[in-house]
PyMOL CGO cylinders between C-alpha atoms (Angstrom):
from pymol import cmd
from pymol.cgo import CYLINDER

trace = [
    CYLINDER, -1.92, -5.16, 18.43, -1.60, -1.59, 17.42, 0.3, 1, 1, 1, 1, 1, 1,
    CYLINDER, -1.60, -1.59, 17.42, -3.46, -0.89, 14.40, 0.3, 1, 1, 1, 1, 1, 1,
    CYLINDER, -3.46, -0.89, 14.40, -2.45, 2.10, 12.12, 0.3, 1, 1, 1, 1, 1, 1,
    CYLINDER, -2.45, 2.10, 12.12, -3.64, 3.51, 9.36, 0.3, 1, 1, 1, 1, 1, 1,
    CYLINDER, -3.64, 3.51, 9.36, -1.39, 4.91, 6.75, 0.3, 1, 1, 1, 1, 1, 1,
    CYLINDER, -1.39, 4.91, 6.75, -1.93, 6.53, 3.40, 0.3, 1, 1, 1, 1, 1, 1,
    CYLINDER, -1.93, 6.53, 3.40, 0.31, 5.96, 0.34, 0.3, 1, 1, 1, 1, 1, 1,
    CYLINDER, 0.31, 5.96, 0.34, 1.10, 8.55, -2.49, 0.3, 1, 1, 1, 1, 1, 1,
    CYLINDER, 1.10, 8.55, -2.49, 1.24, 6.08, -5.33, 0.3, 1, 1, 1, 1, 1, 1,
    CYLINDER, 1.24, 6.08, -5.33, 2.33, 7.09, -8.99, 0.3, 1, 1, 1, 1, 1, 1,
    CYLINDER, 2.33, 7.09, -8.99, 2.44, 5.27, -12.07, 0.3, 1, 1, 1, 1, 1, 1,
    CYLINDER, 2.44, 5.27, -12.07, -0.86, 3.36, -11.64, 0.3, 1, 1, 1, 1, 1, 1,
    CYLINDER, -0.86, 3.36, -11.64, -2.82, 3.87, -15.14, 0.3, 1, 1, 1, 1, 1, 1,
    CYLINDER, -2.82, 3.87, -15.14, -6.16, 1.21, -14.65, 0.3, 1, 1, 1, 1, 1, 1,
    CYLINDER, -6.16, 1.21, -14.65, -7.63, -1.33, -12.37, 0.3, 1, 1, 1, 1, 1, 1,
    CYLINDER, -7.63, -1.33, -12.37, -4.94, -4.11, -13.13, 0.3, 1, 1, 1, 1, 1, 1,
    CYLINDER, -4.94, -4.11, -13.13, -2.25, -1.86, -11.70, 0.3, 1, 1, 1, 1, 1, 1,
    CYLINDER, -2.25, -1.86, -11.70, -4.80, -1.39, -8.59, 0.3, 1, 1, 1, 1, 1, 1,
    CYLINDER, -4.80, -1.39, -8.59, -5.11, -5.40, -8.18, 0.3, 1, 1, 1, 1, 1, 1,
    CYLINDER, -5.11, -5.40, -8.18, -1.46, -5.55, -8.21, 0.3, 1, 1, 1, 1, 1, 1,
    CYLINDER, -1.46, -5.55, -8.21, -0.46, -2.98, -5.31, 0.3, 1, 1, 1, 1, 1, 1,
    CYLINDER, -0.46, -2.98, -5.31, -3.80, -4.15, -3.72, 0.3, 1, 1, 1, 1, 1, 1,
    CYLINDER, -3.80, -4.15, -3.72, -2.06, -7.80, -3.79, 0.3, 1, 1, 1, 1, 1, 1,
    CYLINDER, -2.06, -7.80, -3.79, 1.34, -6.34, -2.70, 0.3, 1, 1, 1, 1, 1, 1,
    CYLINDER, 1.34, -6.34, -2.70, 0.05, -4.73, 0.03, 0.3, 1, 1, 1, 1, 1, 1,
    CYLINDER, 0.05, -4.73, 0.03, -2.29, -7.44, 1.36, 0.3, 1, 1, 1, 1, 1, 1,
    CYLINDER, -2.29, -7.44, 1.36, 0.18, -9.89, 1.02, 0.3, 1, 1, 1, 1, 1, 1,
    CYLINDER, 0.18, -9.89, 1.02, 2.31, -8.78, 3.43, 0.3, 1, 1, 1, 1, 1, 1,
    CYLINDER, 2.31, -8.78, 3.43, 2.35, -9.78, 7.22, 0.3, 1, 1, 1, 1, 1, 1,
    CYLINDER, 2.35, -9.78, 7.22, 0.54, -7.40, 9.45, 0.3, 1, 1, 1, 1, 1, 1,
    CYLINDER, 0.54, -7.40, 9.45, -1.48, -5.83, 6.72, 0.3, 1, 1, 1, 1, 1, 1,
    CYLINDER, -1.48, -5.83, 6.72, -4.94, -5.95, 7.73, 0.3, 1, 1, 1, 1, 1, 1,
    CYLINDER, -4.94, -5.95, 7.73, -6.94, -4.11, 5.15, 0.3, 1, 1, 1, 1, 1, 1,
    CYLINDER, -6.94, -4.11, 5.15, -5.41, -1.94, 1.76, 0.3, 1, 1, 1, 1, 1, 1,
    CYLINDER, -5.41, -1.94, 1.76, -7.59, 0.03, -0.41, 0.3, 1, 1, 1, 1, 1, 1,
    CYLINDER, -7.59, 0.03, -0.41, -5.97, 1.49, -4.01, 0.3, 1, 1, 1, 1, 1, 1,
    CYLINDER, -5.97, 1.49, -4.01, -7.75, 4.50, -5.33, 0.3, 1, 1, 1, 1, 1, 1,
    CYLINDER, -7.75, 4.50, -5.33, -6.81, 4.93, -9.00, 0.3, 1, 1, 1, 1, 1, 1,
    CYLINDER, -6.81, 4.93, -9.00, -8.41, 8.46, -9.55, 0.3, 1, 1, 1, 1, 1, 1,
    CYLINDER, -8.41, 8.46, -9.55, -6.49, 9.48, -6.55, 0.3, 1, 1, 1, 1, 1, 1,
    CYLINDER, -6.49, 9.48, -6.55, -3.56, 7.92, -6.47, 0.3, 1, 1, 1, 1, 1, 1,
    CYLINDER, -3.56, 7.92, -6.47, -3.37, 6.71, -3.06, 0.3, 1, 1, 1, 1, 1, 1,
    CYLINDER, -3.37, 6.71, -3.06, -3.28, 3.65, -0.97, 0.3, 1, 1, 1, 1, 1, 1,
    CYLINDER, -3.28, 3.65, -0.97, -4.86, 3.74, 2.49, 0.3, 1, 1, 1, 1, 1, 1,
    CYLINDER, -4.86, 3.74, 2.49, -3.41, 0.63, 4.80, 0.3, 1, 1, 1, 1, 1, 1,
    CYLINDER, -3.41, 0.63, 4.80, -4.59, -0.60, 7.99, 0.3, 1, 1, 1, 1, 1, 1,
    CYLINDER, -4.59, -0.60, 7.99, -1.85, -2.42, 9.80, 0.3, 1, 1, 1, 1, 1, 1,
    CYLINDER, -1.85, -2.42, 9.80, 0.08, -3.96, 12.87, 0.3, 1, 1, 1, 1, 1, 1,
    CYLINDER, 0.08, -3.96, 12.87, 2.76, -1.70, 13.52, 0.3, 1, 1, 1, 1, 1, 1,
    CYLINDER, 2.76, -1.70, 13.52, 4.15, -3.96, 15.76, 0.3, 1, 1, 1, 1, 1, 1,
    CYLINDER, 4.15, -3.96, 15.76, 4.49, -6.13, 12.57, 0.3, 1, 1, 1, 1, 1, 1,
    CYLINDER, 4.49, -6.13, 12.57, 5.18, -4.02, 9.69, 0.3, 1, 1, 1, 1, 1, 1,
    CYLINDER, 5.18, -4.02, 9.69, 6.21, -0.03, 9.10, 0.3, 1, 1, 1, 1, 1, 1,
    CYLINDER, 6.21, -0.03, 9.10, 5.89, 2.57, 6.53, 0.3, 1, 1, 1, 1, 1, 1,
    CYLINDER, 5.89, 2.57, 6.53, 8.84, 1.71, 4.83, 0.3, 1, 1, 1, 1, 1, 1,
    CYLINDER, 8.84, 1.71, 4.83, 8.05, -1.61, 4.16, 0.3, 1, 1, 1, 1, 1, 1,
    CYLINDER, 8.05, -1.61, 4.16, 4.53, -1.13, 2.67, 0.3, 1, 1, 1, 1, 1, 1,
    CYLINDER, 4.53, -1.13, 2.67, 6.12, 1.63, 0.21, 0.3, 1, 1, 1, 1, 1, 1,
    CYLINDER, 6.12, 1.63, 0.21, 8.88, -1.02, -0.54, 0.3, 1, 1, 1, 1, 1, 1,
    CYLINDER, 8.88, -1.02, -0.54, 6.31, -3.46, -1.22, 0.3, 1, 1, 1, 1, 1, 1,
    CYLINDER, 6.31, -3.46, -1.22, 4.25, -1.02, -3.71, 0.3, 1, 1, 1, 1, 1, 1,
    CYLINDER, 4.25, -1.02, -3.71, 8.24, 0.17, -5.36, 0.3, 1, 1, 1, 1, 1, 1,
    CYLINDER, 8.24, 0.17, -5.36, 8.92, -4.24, -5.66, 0.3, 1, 1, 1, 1, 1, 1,
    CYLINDER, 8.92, -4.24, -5.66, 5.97, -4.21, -8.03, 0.3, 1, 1, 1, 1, 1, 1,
    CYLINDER, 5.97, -4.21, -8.03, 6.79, -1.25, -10.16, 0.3, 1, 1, 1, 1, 1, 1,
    CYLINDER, 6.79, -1.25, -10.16, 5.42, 1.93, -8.74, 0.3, 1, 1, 1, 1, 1, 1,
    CYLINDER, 5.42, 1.93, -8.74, 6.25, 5.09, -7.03, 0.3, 1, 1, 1, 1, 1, 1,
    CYLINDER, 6.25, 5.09, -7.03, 5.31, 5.22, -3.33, 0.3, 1, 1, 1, 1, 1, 1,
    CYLINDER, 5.31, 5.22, -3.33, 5.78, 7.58, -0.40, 0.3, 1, 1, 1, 1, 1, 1,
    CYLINDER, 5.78, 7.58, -0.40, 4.07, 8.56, 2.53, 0.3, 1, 1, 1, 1, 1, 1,
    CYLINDER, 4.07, 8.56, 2.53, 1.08, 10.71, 1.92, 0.3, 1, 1, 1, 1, 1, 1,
]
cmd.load_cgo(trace, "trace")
């Protein structure tokens, strides 16, 4: 397993629901070991597989739920 660590510019999140939700999103997908949503900064960090899952498809994940993501 090769475990990376990412960090997520995410916009749009205004209180702790939004932070469940891209919490969820990212948690939820396969390979995603551990996501943590700061709402003060606006960032996601994610520690994942990378033999699973990429970049693209965690800031896809956070986009499918109806935020702005990129690649801190």
């Amino acid at each position: 397993m090769a475990k990376v660590k990412t960090a997520l510019k995410v916009e749009g999140m205004t209180c702790e629901h939004c932070v469940a939700t891209v919490t969820k999103a990212l948690q939820g997908l396969d390979g995603v070991k551990r996501a943590k949503v700061n709402l003060k900064k606006g960032k996601a960090l994610v520690t994942y597989d990378s033999e699973k899952i990429g970049a693209n498809a965690l800031t896809k994940a956070v986009i499918d739920v109806g935020y702005e993501a990129s690649v801190a």
